[in-house]
C-alpha positions as CSV (number, residue, x, y, z in Angstrom):
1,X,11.0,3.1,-7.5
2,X,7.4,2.8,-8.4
3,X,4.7,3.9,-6.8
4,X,3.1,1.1,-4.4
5,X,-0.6,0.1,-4.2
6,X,-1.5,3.1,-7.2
7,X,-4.8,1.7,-6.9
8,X,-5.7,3.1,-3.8
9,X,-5.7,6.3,-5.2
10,X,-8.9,6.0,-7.6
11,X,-11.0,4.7,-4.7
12,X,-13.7,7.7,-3.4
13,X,-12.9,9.9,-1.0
14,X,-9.6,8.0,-0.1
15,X,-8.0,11.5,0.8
16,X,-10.3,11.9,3.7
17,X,-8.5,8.6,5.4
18,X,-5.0,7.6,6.6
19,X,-4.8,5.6,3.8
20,X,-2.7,7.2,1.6
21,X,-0.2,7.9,4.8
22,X,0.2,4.2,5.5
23,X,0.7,3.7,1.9
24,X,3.6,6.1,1.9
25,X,4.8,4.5,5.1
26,X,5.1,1.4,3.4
27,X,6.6,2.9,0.5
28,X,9.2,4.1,2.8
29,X,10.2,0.4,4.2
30,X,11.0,-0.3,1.3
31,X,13.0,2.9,0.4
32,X,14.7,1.7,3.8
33,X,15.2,-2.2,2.7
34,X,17.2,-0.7,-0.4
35,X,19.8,1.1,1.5
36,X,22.9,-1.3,1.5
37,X,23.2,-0.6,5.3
38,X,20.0,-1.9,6.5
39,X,17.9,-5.1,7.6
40,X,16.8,-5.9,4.2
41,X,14.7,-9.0,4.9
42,X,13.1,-7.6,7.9
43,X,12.2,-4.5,6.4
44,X,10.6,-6.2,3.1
45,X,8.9,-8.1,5.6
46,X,7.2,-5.8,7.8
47,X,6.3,-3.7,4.6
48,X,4.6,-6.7,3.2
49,X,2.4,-7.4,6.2
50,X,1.4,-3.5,6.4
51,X,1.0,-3.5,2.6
52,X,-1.8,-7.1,3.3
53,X,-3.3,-5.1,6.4
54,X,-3.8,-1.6,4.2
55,X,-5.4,-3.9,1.6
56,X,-7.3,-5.7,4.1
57,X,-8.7,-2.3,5.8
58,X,-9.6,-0.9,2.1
59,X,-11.9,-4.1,1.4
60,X,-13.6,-3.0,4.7
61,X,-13.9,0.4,3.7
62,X,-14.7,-0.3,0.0
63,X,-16.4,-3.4,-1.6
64,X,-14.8,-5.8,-2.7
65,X,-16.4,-4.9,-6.4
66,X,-14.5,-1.1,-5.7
67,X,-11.1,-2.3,-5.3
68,X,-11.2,-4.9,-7.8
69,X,-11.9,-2.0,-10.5
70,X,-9.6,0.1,-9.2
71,X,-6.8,-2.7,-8.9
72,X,-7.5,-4.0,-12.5
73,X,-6.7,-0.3,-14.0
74,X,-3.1,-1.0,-12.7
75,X,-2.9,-4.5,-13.8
């Protein structure tokens, strides 16, 4: 599996918050939603709300302007 919001990783000091952690946390979900045992569409679900709230919490962290750049360097 890729990894999930790469981006967030070019932003300054980004190591000093608990960004990367909720990243991975997401990441994880989704690790979870792949296992043929589990809730799929719950998981995906709740991943993809944390995955709008991280990137909602970096634009009030960042500018705007900073995690456009960073975002267009992954495509």
């Amino acid at each position: 599996m890729k990894k999930i919001m790469p981006w967030l990783d070019l932003l300054k000091e980004v190591n000093a918050t608990d960004f990367p952690a909720r990243r991975d946390r997401i990441a994880a979900l989704m690790r979870q939603a792949a296992e043929p045992s589990s809730n799929a569409a719950h998981l995906l679900a709740e991943a993809y709300v944390e995955g709008c709230k991280l990137e909602g919490d970096a634009k009030a962290h960042w500018s705007i302007k900073e995690i456009e750049q960073a975002q267009l360097c992954f495509g």
